[in-house]
SETORMAR-783423 format. One record per residue (C-alpha): residue in three letters; x, y, z. Coordinates in steps of 0.05 Angstrom, whole numbers. Example, Ala and Ser with C-alpha at 12.3 -4.5 7.8 and 13.67 -1.06 7.14 Angstrom:
2
{rec 'ALA'; {246; -90; 156}} {rec 'SER'; {273; -21; 143}} 
***
This chain:
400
{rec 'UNK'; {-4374; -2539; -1721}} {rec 'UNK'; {-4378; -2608; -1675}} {rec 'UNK'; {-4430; -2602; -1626}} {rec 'UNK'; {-4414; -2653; -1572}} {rec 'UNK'; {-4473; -2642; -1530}} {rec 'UNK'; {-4532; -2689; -1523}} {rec 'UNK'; {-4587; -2681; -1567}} {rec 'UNK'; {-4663; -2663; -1532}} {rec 'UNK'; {-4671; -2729; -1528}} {rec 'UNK'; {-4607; -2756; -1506}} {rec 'UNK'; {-4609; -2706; -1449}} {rec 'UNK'; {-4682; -2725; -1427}} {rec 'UNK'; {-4659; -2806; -1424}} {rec 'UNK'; {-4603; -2778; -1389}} {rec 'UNK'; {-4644; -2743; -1335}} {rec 'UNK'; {-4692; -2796; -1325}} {rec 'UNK'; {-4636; -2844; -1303}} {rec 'UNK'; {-4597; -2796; -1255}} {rec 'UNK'; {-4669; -2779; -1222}} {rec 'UNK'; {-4683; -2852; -1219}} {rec 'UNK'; {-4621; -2883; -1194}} {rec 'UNK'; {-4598; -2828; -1146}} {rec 'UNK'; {-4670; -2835; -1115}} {rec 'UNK'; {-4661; -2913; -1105}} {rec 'UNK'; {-4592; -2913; -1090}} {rec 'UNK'; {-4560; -2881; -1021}} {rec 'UNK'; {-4496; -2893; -982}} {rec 'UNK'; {-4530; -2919; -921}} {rec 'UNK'; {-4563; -2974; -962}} {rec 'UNK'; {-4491; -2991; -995}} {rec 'UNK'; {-4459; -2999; -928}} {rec 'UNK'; {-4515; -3035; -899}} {rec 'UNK'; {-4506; -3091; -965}} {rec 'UNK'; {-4436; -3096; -967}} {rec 'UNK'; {-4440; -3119; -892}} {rec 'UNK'; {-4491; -3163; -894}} {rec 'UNK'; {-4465; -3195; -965}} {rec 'UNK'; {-4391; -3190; -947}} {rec 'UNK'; {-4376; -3157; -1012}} {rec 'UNK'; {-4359; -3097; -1051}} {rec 'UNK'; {-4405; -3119; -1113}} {rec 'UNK'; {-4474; -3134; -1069}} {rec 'UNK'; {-4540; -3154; -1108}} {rec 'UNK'; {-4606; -3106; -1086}} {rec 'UNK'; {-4661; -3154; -1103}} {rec 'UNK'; {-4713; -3101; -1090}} {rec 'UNK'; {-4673; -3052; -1147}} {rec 'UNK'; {-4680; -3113; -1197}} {rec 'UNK'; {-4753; -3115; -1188}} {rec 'UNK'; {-4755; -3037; -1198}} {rec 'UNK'; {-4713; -3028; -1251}} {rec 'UNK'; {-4748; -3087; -1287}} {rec 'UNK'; {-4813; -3059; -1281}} {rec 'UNK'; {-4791; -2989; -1311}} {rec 'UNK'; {-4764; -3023; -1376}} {rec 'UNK'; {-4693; -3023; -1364}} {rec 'UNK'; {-4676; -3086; -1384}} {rec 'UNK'; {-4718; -3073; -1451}} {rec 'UNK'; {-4680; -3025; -1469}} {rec 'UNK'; {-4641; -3052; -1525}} {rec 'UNK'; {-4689; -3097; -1548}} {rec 'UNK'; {-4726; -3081; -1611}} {rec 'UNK'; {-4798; -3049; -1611}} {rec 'UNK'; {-4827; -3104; -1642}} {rec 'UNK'; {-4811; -3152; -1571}} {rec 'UNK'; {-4838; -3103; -1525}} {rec 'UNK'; {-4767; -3062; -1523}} {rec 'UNK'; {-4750; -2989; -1522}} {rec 'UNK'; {-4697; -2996; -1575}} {rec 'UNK'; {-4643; -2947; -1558}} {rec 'UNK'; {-4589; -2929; -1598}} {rec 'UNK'; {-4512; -2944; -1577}} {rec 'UNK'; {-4503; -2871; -1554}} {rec 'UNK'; {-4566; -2881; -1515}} {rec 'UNK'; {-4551; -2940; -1492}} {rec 'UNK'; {-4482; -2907; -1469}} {rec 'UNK'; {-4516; -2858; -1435}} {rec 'UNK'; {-4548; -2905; -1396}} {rec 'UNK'; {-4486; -2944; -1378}} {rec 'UNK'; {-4450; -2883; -1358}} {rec 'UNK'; {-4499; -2865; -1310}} {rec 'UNK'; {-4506; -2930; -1279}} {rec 'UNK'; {-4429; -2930; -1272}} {rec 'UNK'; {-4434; -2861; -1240}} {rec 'UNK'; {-4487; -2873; -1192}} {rec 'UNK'; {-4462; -2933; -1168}} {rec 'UNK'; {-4507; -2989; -1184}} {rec 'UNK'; {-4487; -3048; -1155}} {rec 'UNK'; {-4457; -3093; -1209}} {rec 'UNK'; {-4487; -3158; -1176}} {rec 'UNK'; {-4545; -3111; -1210}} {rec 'UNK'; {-4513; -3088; -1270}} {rec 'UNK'; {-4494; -3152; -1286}} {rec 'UNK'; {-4567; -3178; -1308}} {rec 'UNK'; {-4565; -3119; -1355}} {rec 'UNK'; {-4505; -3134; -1388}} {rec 'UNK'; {-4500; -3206; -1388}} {rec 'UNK'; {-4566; -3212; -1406}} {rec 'UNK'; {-4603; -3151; -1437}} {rec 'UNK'; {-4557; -3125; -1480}} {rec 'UNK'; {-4494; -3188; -1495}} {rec 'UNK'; {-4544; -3253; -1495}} {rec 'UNK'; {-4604; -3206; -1518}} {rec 'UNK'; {-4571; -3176; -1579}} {rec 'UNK'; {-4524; -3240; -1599}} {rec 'UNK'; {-4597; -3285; -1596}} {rec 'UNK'; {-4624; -3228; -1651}} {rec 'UNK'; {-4561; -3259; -1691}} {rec 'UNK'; {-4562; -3315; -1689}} {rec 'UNK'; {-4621; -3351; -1652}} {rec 'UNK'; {-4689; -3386; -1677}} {rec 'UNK'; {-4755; -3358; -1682}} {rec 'UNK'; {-4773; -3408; -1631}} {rec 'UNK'; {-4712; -3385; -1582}} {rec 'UNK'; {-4723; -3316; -1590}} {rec 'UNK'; {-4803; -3325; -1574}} {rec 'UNK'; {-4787; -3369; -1509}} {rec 'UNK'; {-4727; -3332; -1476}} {rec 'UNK'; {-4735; -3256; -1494}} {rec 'UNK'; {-4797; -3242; -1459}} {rec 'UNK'; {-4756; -3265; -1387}} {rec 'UNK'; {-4697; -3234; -1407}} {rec 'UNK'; {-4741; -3159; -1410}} {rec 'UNK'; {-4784; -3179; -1342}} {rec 'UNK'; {-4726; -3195; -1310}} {rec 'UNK'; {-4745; -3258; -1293}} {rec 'UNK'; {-4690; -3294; -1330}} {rec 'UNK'; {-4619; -3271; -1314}} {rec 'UNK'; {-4557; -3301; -1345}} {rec 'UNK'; {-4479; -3288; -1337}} {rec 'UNK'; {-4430; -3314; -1377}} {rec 'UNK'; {-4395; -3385; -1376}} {rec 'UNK'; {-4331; -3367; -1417}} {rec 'UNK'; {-4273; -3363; -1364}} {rec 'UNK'; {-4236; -3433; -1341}} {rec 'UNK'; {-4196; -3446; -1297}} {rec 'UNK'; {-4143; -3479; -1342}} {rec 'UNK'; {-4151; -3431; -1398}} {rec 'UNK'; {-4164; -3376; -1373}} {rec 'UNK'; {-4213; -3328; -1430}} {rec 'UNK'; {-4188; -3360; -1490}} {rec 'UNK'; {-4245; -3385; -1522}} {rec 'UNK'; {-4214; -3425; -1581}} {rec 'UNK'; {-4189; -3466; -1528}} {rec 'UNK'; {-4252; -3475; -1480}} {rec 'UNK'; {-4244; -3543; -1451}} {rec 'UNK'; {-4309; -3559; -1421}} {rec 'UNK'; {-4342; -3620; -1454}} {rec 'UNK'; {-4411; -3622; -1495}} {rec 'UNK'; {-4430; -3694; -1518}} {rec 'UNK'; {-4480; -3701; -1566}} {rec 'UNK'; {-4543; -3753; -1551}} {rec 'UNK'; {-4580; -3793; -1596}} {rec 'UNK'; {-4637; -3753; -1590}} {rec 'UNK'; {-4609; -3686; -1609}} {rec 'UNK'; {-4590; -3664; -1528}} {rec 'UNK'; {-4516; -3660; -1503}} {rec 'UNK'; {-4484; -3681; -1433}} {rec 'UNK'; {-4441; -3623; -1403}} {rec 'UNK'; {-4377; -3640; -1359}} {rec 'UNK'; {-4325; -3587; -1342}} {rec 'UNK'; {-4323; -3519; -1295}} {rec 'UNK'; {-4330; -3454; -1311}} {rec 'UNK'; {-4301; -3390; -1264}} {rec 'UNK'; {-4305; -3319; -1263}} {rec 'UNK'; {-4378; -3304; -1270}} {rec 'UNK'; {-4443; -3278; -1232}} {rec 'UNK'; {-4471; -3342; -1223}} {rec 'UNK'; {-4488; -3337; -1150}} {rec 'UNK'; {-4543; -3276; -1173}} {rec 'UNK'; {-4571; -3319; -1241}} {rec 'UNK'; {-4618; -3363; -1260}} {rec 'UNK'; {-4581; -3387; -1325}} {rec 'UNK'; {-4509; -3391; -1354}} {rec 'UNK'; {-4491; -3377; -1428}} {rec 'UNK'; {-4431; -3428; -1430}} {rec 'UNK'; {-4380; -3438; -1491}} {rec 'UNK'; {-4376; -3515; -1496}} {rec 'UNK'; {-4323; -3563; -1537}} {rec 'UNK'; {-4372; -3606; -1589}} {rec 'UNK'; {-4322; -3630; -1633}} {rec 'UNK'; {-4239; -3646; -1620}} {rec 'UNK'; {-4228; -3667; -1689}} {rec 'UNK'; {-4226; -3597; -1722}} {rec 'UNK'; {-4187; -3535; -1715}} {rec 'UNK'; {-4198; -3509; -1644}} {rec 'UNK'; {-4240; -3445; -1650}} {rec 'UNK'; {-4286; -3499; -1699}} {rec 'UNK'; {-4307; -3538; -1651}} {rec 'UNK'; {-4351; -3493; -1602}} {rec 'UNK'; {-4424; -3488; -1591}} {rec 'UNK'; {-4462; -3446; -1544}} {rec 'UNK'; {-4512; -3468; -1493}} {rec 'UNK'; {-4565; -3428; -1449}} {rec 'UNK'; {-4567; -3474; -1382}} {rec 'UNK'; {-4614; -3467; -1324}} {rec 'UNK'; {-4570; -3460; -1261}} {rec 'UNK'; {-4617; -3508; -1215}} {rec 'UNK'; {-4609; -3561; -1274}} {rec 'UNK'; {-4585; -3632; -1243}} {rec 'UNK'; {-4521; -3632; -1237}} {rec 'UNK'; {-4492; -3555; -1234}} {rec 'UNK'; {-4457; -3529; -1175}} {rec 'UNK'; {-4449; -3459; -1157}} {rec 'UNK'; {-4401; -3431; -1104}} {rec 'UNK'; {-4392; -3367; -1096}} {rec 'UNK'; {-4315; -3342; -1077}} {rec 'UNK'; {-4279; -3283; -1058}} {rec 'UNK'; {-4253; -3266; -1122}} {rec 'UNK'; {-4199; -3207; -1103}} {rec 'UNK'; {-4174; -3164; -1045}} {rec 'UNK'; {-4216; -3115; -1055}} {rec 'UNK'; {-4276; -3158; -1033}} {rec 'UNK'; {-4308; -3180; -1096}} {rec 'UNK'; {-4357; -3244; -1101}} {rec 'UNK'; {-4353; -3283; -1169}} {rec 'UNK'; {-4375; -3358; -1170}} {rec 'UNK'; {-4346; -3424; -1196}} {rec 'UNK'; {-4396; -3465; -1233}} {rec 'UNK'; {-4381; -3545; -1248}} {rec 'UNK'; {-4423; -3587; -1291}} {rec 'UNK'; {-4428; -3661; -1275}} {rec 'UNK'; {-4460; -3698; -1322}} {rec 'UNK'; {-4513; -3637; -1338}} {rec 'UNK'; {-4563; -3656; -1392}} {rec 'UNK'; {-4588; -3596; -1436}} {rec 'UNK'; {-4641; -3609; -1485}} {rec 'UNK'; {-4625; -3591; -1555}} {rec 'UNK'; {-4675; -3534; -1557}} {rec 'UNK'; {-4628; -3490; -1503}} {rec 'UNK'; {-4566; -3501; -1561}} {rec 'UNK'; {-4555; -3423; -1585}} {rec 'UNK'; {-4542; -3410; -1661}} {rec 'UNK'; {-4505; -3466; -1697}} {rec 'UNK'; {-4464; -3532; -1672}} {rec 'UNK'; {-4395; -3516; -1678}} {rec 'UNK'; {-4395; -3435; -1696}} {rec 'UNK'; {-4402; -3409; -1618}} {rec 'UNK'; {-4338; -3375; -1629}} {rec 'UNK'; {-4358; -3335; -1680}} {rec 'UNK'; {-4428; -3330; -1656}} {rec 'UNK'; {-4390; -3299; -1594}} {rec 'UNK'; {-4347; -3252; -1636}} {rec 'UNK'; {-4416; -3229; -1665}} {rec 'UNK'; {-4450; -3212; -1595}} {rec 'UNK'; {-4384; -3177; -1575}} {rec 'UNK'; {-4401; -3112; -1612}} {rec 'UNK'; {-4455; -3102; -1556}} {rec 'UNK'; {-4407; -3091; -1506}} {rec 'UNK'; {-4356; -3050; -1540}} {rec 'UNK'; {-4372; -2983; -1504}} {rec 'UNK'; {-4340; -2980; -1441}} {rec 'UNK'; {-4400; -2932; -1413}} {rec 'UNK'; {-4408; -2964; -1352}} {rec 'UNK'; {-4337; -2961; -1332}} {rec 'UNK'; {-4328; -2891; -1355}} {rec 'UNK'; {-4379; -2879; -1306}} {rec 'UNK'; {-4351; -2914; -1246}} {rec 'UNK'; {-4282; -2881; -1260}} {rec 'UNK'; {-4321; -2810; -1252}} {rec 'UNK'; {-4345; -2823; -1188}} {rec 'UNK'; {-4293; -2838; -1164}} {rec 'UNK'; {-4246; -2786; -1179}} {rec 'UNK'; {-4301; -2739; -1160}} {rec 'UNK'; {-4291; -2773; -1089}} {rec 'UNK'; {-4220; -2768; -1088}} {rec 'UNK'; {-4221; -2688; -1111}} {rec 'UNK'; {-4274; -2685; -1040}} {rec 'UNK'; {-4225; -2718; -1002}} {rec 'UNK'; {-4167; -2679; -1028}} {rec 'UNK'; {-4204; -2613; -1009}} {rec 'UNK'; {-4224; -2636; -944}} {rec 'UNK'; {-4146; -2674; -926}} {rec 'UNK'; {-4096; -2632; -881}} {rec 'UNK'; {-4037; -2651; -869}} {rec 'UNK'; {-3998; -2615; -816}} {rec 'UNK'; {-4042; -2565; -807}} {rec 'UNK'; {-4042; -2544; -888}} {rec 'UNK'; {-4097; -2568; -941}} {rec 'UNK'; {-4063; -2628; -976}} {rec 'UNK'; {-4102; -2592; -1042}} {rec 'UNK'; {-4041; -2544; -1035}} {rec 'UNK'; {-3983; -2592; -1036}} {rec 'UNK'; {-3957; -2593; -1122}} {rec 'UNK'; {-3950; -2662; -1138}} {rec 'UNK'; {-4028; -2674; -1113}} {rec 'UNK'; {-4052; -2620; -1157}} {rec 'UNK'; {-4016; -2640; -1217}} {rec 'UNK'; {-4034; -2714; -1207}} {rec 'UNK'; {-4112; -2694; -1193}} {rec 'UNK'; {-4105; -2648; -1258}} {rec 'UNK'; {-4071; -2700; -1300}} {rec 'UNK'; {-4124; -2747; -1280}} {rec 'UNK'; {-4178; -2695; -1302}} {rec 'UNK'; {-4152; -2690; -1367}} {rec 'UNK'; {-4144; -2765; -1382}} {rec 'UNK'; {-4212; -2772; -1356}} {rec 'UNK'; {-4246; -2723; -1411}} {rec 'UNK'; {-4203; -2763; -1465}} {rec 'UNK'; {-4233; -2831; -1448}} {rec 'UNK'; {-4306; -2807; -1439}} {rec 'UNK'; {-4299; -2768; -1509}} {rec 'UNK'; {-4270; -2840; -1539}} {rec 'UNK'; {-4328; -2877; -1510}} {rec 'UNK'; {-4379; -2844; -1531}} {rec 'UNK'; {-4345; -2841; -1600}} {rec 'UNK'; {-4343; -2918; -1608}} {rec 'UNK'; {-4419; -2910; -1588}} {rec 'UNK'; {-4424; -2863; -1641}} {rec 'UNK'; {-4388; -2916; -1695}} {rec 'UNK'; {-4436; -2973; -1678}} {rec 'UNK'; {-4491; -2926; -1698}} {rec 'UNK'; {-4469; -2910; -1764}} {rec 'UNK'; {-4440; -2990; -1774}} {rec 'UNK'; {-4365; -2960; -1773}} {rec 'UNK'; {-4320; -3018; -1748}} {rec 'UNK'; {-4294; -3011; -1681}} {rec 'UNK'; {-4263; -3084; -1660}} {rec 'UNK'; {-4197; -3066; -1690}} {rec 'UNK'; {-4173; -2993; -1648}} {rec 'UNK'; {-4233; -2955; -1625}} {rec 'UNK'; {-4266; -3000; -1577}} {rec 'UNK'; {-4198; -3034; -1554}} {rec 'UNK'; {-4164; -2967; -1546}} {rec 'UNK'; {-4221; -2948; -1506}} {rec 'UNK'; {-4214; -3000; -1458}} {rec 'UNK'; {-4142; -3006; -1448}} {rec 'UNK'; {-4132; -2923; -1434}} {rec 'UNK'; {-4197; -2924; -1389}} {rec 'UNK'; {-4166; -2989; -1345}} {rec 'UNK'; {-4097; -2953; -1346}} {rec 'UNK'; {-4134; -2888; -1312}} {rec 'UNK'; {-4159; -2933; -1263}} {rec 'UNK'; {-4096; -2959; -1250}} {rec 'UNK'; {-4061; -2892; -1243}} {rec 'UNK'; {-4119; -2859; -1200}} {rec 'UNK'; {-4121; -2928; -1145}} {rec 'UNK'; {-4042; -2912; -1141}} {rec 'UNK'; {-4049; -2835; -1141}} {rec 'UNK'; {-4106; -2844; -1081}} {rec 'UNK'; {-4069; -2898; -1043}} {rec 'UNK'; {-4008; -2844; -1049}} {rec 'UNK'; {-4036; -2787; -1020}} {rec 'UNK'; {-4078; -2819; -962}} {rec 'UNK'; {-4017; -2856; -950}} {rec 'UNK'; {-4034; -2905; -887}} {rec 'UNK'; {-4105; -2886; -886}} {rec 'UNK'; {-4106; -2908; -968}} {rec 'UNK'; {-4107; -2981; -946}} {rec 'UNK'; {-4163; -2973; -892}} {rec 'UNK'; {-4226; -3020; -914}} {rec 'UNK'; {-4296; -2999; -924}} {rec 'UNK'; {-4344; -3042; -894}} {rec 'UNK'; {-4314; -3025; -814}} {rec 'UNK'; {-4358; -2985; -766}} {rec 'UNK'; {-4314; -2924; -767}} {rec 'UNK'; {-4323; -2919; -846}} {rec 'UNK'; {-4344; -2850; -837}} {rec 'UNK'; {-4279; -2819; -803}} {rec 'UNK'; {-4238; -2855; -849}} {rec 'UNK'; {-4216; -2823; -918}} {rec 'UNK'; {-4258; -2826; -990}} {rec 'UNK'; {-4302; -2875; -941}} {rec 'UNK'; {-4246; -2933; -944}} {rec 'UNK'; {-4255; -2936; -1022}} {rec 'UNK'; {-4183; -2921; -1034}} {rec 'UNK'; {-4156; -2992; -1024}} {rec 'UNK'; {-4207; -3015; -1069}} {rec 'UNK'; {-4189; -2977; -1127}} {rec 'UNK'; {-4120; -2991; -1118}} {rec 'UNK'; {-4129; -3068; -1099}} {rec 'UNK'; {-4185; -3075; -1157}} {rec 'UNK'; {-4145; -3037; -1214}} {rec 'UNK'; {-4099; -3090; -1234}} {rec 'UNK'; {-4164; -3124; -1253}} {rec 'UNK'; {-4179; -3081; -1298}} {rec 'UNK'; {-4123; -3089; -1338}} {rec 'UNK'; {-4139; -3160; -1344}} {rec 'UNK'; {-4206; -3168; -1346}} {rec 'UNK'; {-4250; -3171; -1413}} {rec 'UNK'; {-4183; -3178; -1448}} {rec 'UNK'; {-4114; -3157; -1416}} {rec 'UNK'; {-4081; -3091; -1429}} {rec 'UNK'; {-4023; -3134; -1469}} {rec 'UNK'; {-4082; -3158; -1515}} {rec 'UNK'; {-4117; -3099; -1535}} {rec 'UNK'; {-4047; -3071; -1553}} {rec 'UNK'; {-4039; -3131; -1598}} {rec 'UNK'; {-4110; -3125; -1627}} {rec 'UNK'; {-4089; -3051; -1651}} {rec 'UNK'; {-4026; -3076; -1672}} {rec 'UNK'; {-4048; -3129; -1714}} {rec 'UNK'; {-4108; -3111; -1744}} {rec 'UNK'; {-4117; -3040; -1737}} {rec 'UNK'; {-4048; -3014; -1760}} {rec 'UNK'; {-4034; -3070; -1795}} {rec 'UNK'; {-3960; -3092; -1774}} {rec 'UNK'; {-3940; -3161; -1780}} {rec 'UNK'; {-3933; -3211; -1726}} {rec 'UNK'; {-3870; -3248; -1705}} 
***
């Protein structure tokens, strides 16, 4: 018979996060950040420190480096309660940029030496990276990265181009997909580099990145020299070396997480909303919507952990697990920011961060699910793309 409840274990790691996040993590202290930072995805410097010093950026890092070692359902487990308890990703960031993508692709790929001088930072905290792969002009298509590296006579490379969509503005360093050669095949002609933000050279500004109040930064490189030492893997395989580190964010934990609480604030709302004098949790189409919701919600959590659950036992998941995963948990999204925005009708487009948060419906969250969900159907890969992943290489049908 399948037993899909955590193991002793499993439940214990599972406990130990909800205790420690709900404890450092309250409303008031959200709506205080989001005013003074003027976004929806603040940064609690005072959390980093803490969740640093308890090991949680260690925890996918091998035993042997001072890490806890956690298995992919663990690690799941983790991500789904970090999701749920609303960490703030300017937070969740440093552990996903940096503990688990750059952490586990350097156990591919880097040196000895590399792994010796960057790890230890990466597990104190002290060293937090985001990712330099979207461009302006191209958008997340790494085979056709355009910003420049030019290779020195003594082994280090100039770096001239811009970089968007990434958490600069709360990092110390960038992992940026560079163009090192023009004369081969695209995707053959990419190296990765590991560059210090405050290097001469780089500019960071942050922008509003969508309606729903979210900061992301745009980072240009003017003539930025990078010694040879901070080159990641080998010249002119980054895009593979990237396809590598991709397993370690194949689980959409995190996001399976954030989707929970929020439908569990939308059911609250629901219970609490009357509309002419009646409960709106009497009207039909709310009830059906909320239930349809439910059930779509069990299916994705149930396919997350299962791609966790693959990765453990080395069972492929790049070709219709993990993509499945992430287009039917962004679709969800989608579907619950349109159902929420539909019942609370004018109140659903009522912001947050205002001083009369607290008499306004689901806190003013509701236009933010609804304004953020059409990037989620885009971001990490669009819905159209994951489709075409299955398609392709997980059915096997032929393209045009």
């Amino acid at each position: 018979m399948l037993d899909f409840s955590f193991t002793a274990k499993e439940q214990e790691l599972a406990d130990e996060f909800l205790k420690f996040f709900g404890e450092q993590i309250t409303e008031e202290k959200w709506d205080r950040t989001m005013d003074e930072q003027e976004c929806n995805n603040p940064y609690w410097h005072d959390l980093h420190l803490e969740m640093a010093r308890r090991g949680y950026y260690a925890l996918m890092a091998p035993k042997y480096l001072g890490g806890r070692q956690l298995s992919f359902t663990e690690w799941t487990i983790f991500l789904e309660v970090v999701g749920f308890k609303r960490v703030p990703f300017g937070n969740i960031n440093a552990v996903l940029n940096t503990s688990n993508f750059l952490l586990g692709g350097m156990l591919l790929w880097a040196t000895e030496e590399q792994k010796k001088k960057w790890i230890p930072g990466f597990l104190s905290g002290e060293v937090k990276s985001c990712q330099g792969l979207t461009e302006p002009a191209v958008g997340s298509d790494l085979a056709n990265v355009e910003l420049r590296a030019i290779e020195q006579p003594d082994g280090s490379f100039i770096l001239n181009g811009t970089k968007i969509f990434n958490n600069a503005h709360n990092a110390t360093h960038i992992l940026t997909v560079s163009r090192t050669d023009t004369t081969v095949p695209r995707h053959k002609g990419i190296t990765l580099f590991l560059v210090d933000l405050k290097a001469k050279g780089m500019t960071v500004v942050p922008r509003d990145f969508s309606a729903g109040g979210e900061k992301r930064s745009e980072v240009s490189f003017a003539d930025v020299h990078v010694p040879k030492e901070n080159m990641l893997g080998l010249k002119n395989k980054g895009f593979y070396h990237i396809m590598e580190a991709m397993r370690f964010e194949r689980t959409m934990g995190y996001r399976v997480g954030e989707s929970t609480d929020d439908f569990n604030r939308l059911v609250r709302t629901v219970k609490e909303l009357k509309y002419d004098g009646k409960p709106v949790s009497q009207i039909p189409w709310v009830r059906y919507g909320l239930a349809q919701i439910a059930t779509e919600m069990l299916v994705v959590r149930q396919m997350c952990y299962w791609v966790a659950y693959c990765q453990d036992h080395d069972i492929d998941v790049t070709s219709r697990s993990a993509p499945l995963t992430k287009l039917f948990r962004s679709e969800i999204q989608d579907r619950l920011g349109h159902l929420a925005v539909e019942i609370l009708g004018e109140y659903g487009g009522l912001e947050k961060w205002n001083k009369t948060r607290n008499n306004v419906p689901a806190h003013g969250l509701a236009q933010e699910w609804y304004l953020d969900s059409r990037k989620e159907e885009i971001g990490a890969g669009t819905s159209e793309t994951q489709l075409n992943i299955v398609a392709k290489r997980g059915l096997g049908l032929p393209e045009n």
